[in-house]
N, C-alpha and C positions, 0 to 999 in steps of 0.2 A: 355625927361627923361626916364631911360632905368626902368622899370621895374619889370622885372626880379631879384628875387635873385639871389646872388651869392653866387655858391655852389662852395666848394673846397675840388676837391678829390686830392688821393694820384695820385702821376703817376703808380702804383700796379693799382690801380683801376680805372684807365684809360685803360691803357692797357688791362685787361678781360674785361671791354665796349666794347671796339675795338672788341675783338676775340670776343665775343657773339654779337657784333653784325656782323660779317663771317658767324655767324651760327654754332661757334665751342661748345662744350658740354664741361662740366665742368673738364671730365677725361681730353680732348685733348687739354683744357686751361691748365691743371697743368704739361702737359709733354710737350705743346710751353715756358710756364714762368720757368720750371724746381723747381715747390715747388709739396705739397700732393695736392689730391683733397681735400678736408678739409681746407687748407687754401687759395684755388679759393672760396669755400661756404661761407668763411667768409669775405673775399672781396665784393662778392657781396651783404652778409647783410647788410657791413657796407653802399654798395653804395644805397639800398634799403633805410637805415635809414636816411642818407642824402640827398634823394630824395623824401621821403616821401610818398614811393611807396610799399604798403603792399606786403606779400607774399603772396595773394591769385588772383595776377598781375603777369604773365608770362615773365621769362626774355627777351621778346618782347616787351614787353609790358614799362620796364624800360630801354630800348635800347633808345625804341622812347619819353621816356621823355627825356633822357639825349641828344639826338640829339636835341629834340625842346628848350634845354636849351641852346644849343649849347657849351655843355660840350667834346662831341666829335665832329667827321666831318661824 
């Protein structure tokens, strides 16, 4: 028996999973996805909040939860 929650993100927030986890920064996420930086920040709250992963945890930090959830690859 698996475990694991299942979390269900957008594919938005999937995709800046992806690019942060490249190592890209929030400016160079919002000019790959073509929206503001501002709405990269709230993507990642939301995936923070669905993950359950405070902000005082470094976007490295929620990479590697979402990879051990196997949310991304």
């Amino acid at each position: 028996m698996n475990t694991k929650k299942k979390i269900k993100l957008s594919k938005r927030e999937l995709v800046v999973l992806e690019l942060l986890k490249l190592g890209m920064k929030n400016r160079e996420i919002a000019k790959e996805i073509e929206v503001n930086e501002k709405t990269v920040s709230t993507y990642i709250l939301r995936v923070r909040k669905k993950l359950n992963v405070d902000k005082k945890y470094n976007v490295y930090y929620l990479v590697s939860k979402a990879l051990e959830l196997e949310l991304i690859n």
